[in-house]
C-alpha positions as a printed Julia matrix, in Angstrom:
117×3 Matrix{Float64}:
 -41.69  71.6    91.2
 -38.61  70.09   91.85
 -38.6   70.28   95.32
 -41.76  68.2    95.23
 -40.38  65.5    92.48
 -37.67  64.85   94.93
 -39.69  64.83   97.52
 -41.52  62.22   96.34
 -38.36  59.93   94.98
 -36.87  60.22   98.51
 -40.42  58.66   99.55
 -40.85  55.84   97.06
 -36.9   55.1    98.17
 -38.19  55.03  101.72
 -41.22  52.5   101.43
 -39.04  50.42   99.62
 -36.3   49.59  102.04
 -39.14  49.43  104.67
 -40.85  46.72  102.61
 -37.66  44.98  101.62
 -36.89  44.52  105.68
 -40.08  43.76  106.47
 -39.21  40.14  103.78
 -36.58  39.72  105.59
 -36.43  36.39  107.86
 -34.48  34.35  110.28
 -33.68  30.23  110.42
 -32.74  29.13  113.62
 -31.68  25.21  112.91
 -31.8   22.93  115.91
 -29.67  19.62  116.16
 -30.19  16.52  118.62
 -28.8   13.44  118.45
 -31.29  10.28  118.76
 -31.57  10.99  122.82
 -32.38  14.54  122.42
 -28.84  15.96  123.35
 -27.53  18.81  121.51
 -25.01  18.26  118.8
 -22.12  20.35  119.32
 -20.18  21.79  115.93
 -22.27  20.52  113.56
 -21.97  21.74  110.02
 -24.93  24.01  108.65
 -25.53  24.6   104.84
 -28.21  26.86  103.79
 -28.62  26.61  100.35
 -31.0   28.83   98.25
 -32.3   28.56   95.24
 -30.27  31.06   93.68
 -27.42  33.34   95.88
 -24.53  33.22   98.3
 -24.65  29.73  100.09
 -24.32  30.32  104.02
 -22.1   27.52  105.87
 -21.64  27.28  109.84
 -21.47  25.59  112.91
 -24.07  24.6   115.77
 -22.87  26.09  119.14
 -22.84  24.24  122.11
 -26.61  24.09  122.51
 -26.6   22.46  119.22
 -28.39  25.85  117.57
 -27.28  27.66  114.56
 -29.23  30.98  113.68
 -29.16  32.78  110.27
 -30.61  36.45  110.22
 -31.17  38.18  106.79
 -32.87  35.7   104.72
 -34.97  36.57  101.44
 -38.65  34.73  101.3
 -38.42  31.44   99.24
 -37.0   28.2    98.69
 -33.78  26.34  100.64
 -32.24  23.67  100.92
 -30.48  22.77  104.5
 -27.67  20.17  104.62
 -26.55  19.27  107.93
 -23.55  16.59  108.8
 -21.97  16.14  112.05
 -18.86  13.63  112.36
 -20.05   9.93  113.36
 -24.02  10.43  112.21
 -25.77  10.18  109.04
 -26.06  13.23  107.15
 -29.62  15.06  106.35
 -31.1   17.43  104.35
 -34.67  19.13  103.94
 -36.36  21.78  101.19
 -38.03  24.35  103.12
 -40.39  27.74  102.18
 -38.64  30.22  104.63
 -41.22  32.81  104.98
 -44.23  33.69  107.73
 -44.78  29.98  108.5
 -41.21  28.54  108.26
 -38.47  29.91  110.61
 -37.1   26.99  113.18
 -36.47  23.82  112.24
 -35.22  20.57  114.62
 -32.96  17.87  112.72
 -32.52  14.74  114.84
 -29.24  12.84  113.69
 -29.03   9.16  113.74
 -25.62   7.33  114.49
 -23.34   5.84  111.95
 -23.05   2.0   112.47
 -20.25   2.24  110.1
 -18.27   4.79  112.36
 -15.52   4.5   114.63
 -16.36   5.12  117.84
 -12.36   5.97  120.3
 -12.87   4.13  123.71
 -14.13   6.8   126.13
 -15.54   9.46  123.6
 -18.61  10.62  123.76
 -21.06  12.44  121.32
């Protein structure tokens, strides 16, 4: 009888962690500037409703992934130095798992002779 108690415990333990990866989701967060061009090192905030906040950094194809994320409400912040900052709520989940920011340039920023964004 025992045998078959924990055989069933081991079970339940089982279908859990299967179900509890199959609610687990991705983000992969674009960034362009107003002609389309990635934005190199921009800064990433996913912020959830309640939980660890994740920060990053766009790579050079202006793309920041995040693997491991619960279903349910966020918040994404993103800044990049020289453009306007922007943020969106979003329902990651089966419907929700890319999303494309285009930044706008600051008019009130500083632009060195020869740089280029």
């Amino acid at each position: 009888m025992r045998h078959i108690s924990a055989t069933i415990i081991v079970l339940l333990i089982s279908a859990s962690a299967i179900f509890a990866q199959d609610r687990q989701h991705s983000l992969t967060v674009d960034v362009r500037d107003a002609q389309s061009r990635p934005v190199k090192r921009a800064c990433v905030t996913v912020i959830p409703r309640s939980g660890d906040i994740i920060f990053g950094q766009t790579d050079a194809h202006g793309r920041f992934k995040v693997k491991n994320l619960e279903e349910g409400a966020y918040r994404v912040v993103v800044k990049s130095s020289g453009f306007s900052m922007q943020k969106r709520n979003v329902e990651i989940g089966a419907e929700v798992n890319h999303l494309t920011f285009t930044l706008q340039e600051r008019s009130d920023w500083p632009v060195a002779r020869g740089e280029q964004r």
